[in-house]
N, C-alpha and C positions, 0 to 999 in steps of 0.2 A: 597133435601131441597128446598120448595121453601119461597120464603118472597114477600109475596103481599105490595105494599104497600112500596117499598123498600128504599124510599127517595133517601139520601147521600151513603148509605149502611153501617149504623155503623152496623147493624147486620150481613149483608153478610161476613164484616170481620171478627167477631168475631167466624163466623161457617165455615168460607173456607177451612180452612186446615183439619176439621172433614169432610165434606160430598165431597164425590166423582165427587156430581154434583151441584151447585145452581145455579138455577132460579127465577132474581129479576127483578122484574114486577115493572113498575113507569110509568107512563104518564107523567109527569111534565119537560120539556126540561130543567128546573133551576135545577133537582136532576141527572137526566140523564148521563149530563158530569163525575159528579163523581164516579156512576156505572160505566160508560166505560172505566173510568181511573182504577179502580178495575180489571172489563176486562182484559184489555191489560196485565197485570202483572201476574191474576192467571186463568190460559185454564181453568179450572173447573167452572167456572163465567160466563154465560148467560144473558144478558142483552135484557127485552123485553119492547121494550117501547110503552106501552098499558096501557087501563087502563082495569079494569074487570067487565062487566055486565051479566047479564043473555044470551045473545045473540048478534054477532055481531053488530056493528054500529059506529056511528060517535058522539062524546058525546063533550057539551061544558064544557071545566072547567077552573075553577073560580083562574085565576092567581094573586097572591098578589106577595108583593116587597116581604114577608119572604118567602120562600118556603115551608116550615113545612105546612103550611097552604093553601097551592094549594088543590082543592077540586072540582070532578065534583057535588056539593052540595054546593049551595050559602049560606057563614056563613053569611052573611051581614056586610061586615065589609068596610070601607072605601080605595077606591085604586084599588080593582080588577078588572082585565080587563080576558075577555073570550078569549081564543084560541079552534079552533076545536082538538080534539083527536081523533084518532082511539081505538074502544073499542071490546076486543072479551070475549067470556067465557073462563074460566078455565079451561071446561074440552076438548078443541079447542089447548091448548099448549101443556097440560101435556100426550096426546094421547100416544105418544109416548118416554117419561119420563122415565117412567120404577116406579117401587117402589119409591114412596114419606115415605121418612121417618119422616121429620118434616115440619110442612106447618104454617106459621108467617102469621099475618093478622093484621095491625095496624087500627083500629078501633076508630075514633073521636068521644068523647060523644057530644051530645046535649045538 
């Protein structure tokens, strides 16, 4: 299982104990900590802290005081400040993966 996108990880919890393996992908240092606290407690929990583009790189994103709202896509909203990220593609993690059986992508409308 992987979950792009994986914030705080309310979804990684609620799929841990069904998949064998998850992989939760966040870039945002303020959601970070609580994937690794997730981590620590279940071996099956992989923590990557990236975000995901088409091809390797270094990506600025747009850090607000909510976290929800971290985005390397500037919403324009008042407060954020940019940190650099490292950014790779997806199919650069999952190389060696094995069979994905469900793949989460949180997705912000415009």
């Amino acid at each position: 299982m992987i979950d792009a996108c994986a914030f705080q990880g309310m979804f990684v919890k609620q799929v841990l104990n069904r998949a064998s393996k998850v992989l939760a992908i966040e870039p945002s240092p303020q959601n970070l900590c609580w994937l690794r606290a997730i981590a620590e407690r279940h071996k099956n929990v992989e923590v990557v802290p990236y975000a995901l583009w088409n091809e390797p790189c270094v990506l600025s994103l747009n850090f607000y005081k909510k976290p929800y709202l971290d985005s390397v896509f500037n919403l324009f909203l008042e407060g954020n400040q940019k940190i650099k990220v490292k950014a790779v593609a997806l199919d650069s993690l999952t190389k060696n993966f094995g069979t994905i059986g469900f793949f989460k992508k949180w997705i912000l409308k415009s």
